[in-house]
C-alpha positions as CSV (number, residue, x, y, z in Angstrom):
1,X,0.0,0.0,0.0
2,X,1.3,3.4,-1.2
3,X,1.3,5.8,2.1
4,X,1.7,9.5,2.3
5,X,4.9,8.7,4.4
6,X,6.7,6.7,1.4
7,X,5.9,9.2,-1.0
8,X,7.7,11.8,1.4
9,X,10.8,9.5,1.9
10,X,11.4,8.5,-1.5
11,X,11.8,12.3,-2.2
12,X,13.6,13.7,0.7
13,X,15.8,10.7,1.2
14,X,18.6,8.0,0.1
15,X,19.8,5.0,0.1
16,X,22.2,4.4,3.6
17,X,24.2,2.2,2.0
18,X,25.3,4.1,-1.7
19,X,23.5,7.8,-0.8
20,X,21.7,6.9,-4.7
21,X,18.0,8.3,-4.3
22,X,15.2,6.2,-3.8
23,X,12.2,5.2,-5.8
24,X,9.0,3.5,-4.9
25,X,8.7,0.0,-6.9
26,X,5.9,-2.6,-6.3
27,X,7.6,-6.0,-5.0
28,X,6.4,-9.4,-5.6
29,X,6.8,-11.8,-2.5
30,X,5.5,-14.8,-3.6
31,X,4.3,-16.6,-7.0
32,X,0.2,-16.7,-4.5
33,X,-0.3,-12.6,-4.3
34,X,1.9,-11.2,-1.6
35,X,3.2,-7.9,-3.3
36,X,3.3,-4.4,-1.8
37,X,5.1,-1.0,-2.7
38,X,8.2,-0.6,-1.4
39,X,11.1,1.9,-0.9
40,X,13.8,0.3,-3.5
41,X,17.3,1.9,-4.1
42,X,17.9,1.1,-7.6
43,X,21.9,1.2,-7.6
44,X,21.8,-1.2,-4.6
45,X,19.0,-3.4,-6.1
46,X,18.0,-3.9,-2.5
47,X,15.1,-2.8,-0.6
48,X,16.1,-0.1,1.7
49,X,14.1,2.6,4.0
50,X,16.9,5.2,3.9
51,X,17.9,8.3,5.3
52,X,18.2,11.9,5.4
53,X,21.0,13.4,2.9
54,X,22.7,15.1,5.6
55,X,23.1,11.9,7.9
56,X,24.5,9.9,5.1
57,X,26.9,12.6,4.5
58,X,27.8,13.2,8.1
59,X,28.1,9.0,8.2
60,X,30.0,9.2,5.0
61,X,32.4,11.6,6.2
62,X,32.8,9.6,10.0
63,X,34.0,6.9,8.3
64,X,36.6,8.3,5.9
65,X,37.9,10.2,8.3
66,X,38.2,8.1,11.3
67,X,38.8,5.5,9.5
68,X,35.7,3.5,11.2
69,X,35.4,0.0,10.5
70,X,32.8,-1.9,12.6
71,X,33.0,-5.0,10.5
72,X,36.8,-5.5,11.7
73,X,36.1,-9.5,10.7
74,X,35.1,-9.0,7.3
75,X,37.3,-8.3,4.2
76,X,38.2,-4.7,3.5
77,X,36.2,-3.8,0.2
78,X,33.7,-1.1,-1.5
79,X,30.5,-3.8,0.7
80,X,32.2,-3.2,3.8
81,X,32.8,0.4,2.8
82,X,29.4,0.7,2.7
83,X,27.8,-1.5,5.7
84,X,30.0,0.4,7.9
85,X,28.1,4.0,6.4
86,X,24.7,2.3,7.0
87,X,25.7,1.7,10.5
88,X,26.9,5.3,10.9
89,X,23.3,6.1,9.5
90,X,21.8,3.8,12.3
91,X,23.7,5.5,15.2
92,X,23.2,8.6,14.2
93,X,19.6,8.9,13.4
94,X,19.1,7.0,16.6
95,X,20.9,9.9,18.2
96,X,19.1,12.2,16.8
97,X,15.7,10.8,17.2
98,X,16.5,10.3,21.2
99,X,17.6,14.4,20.8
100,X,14.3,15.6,19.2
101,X,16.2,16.5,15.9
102,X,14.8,14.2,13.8
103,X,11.3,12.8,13.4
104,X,9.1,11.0,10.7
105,X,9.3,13.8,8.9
106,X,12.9,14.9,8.4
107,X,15.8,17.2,10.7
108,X,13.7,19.4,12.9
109,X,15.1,23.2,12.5
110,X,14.8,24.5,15.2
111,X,15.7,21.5,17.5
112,X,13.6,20.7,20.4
113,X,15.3,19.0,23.6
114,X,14.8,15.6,25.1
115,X,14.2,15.9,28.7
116,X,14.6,12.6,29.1
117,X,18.1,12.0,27.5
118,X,19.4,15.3,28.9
């Protein structure tokens, strides 16, 4: 089912794993009827919910510049490169979900406080 909420993220976000924008594509679970729309990242070929520009980019940056690798066991390639941006992604829009910058709708400008993580 199409919402109102899909339509909004596949134009204000991207893919956590490339930064490639999003499109909506109707997915076929199962031979019987299962299918729904879903966010798809086309360069990715992967279904993927995504996030805002500037947390990929902030993720992005994290982990070229720290040289962040939370996949120490795997091998060092462009698929690692990316999980480890996705995982940036997670942490950080976590953070700034528990901080009352970020919301179903996008960054919040101004910020509100969260009393109960200050």
């Amino acid at each position: 089912m199409l919402t109102q909420e899909m339509k909004s993220r596949s134009e204000r976000c991207c893919c956590r794993y490339c930064g490639s924008k999003l499109a909506i594509h109707v997915v076929i679970f199962n031979q019987y009827g299962g299918a729904g729309a879903e966010l798809y990242c086309p360069n990715c070929n992967k279904i993927e919910f995504g996030t805002e520009p500037a947390i990929y980019t902030a993720a992005k940056d994290f982990v070229d510049e720290m040289d962040f690798s939370h996949y120490f066991n795997l091998e060092d390639n462009e698929r690692t490169y990316q999980l480890n941006i996705a995982k940036v992604c997670d942490i950080l829009s976590w953070g700034g979900k528990s901080l009352g910058w970020l919301d179903k709708n996008g960054l919040k400008y101004p910020t509100e406080n969260n009393e109960v993580v200050l």
